[in-house]
Residue frames as qw, qx, qy, qz and C-alpha x, y, z in Angstrom:
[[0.002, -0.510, -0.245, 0.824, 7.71, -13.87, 5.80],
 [0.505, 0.693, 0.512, 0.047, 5.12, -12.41, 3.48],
 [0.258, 0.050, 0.147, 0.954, 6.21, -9.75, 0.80],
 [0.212, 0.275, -0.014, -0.938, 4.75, -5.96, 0.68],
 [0.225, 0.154, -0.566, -0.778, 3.08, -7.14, -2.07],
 [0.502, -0.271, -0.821, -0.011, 1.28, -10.41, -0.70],
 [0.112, -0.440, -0.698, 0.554, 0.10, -8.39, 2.27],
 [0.155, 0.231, -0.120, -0.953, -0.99, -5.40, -0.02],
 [0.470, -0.157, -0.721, -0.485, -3.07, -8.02, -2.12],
 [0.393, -0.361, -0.811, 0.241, -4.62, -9.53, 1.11],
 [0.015, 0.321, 0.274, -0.906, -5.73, -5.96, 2.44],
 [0.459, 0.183, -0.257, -0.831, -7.36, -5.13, -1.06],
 [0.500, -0.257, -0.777, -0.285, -9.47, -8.59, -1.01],
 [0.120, -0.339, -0.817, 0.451, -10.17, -8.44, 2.50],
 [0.010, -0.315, -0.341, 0.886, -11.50, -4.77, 2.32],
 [0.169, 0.309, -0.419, -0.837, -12.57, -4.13, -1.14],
 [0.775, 0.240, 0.583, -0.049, -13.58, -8.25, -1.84],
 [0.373, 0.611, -0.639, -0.281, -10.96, -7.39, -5.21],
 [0.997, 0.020, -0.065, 0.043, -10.35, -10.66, -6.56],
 [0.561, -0.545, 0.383, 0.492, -6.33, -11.86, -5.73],
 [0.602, 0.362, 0.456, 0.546, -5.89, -12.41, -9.74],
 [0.085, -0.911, -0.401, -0.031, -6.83, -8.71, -9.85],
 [0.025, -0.991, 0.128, -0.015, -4.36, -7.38, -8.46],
 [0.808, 0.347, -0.024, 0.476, -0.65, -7.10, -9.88],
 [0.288, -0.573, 0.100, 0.760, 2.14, -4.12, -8.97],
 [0.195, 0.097, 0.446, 0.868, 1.08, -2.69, -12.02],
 [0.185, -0.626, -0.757, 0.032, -2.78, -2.51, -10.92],
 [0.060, -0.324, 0.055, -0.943, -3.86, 1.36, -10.80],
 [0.053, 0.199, 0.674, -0.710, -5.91, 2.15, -7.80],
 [0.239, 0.351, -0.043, -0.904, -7.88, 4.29, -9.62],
 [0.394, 0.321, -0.531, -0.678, -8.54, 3.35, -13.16],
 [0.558, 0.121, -0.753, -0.327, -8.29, -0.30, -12.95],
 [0.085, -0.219, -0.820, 0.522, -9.30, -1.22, -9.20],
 [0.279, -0.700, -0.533, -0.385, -12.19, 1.64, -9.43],
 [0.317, -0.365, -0.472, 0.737, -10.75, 3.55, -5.66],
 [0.059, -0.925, -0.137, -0.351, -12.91, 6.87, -4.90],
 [0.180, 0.698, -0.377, 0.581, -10.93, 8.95, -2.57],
 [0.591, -0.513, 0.312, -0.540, -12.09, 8.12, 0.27],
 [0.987, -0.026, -0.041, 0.151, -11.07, 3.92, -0.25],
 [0.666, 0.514, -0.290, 0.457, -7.97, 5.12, -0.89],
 [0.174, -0.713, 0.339, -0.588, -7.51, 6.87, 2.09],
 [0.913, -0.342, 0.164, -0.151, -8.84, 3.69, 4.09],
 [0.987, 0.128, -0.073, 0.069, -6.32, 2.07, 2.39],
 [0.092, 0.533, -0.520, 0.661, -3.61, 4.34, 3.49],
 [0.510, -0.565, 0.452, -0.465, -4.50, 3.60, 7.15],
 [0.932, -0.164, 0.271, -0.178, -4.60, 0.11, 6.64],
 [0.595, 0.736, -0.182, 0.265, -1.31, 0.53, 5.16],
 [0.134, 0.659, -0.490, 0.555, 0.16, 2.35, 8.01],
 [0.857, -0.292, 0.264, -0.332, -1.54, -0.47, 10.61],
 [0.937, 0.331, -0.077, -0.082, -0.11, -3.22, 8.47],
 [0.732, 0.393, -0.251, 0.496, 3.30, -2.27, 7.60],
 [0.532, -0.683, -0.134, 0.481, 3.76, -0.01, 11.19],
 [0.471, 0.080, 0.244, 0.844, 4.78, 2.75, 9.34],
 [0.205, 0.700, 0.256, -0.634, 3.27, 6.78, 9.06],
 [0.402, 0.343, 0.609, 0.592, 2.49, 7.51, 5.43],
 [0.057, 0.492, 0.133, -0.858, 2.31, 11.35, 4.77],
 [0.503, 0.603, 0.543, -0.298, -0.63, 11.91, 2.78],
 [0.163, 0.769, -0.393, -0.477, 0.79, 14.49, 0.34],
 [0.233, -0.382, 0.828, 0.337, 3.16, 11.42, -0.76],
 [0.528, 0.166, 0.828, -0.089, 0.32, 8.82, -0.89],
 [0.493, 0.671, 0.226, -0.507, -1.21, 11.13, -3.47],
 [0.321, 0.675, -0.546, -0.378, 1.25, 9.98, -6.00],
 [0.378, -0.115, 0.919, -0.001, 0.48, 6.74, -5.73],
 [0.567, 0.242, -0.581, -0.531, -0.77, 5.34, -9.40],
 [0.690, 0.152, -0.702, -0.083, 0.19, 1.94, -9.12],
 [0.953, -0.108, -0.283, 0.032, 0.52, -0.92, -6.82],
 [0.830, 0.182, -0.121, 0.513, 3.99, -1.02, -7.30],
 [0.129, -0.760, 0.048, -0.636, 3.89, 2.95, -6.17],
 [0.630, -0.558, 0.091, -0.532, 2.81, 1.93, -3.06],
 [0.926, -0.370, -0.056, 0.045, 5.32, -0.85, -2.34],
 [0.649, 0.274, -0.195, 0.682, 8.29, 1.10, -3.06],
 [0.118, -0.659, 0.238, -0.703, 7.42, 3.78, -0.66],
 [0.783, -0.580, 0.070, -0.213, 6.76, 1.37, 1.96],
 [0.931, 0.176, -0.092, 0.305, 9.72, -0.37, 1.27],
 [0.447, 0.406, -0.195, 0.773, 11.80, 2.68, 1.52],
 [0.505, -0.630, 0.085, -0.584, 9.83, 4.01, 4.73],
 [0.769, -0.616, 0.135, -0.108, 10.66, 0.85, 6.36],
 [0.872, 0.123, -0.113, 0.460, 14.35, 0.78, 5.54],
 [0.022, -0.619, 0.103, -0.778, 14.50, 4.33, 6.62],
 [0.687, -0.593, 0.127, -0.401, 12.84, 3.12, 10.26],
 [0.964, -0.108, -0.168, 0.178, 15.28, 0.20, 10.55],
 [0.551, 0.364, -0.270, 0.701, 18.33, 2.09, 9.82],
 [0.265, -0.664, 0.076, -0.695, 16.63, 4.77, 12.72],
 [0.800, -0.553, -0.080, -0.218, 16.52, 1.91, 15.06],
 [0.847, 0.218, -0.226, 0.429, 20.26, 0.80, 14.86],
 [0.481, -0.796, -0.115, 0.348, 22.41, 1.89, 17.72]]
């Protein structure tokens, strides 16, 4: 199974054409990628496509890093597993 991370990198090359070396879980969206608002947003949806998960916008805004963005998925989809358990 791929990790968060390995599918996060594969999103930002597919969409962006970021190089893979590029990007690290330290990697700022912003600063060091270059995101305007509007990528970023894409990349929320292709977020919530990816990982089948709803990402509330508000949150996403506190996403800096990488790493930002794979602990909230991470904890979104241990938060939907535990919701699916009888």
């Amino acid at each position: 199974m791929i990790s968060i991370f390995e599918q996060i990198r594969l999103i930002l090359n597919k969409q962006f054409r970021f190089s893979l070396d590029q990007i690290q879980p330290e990697t700022e969206f912003e600063r060091e990628l270059g995101t305007d608002s509007r990528e970023f947003f894409e990349l929320i949806d292709e977020f919530e496509i990816a990982f089948n998960i709803e990402i509330n916008i508000e949150e996403a805004t506190t996403f800096v890093t990488i790493q930002d963005a794979i602990n909230y998925i991470e904890k979104k989809r241990i938060n939907y597993d535990q919701l699916e358990l009888p």
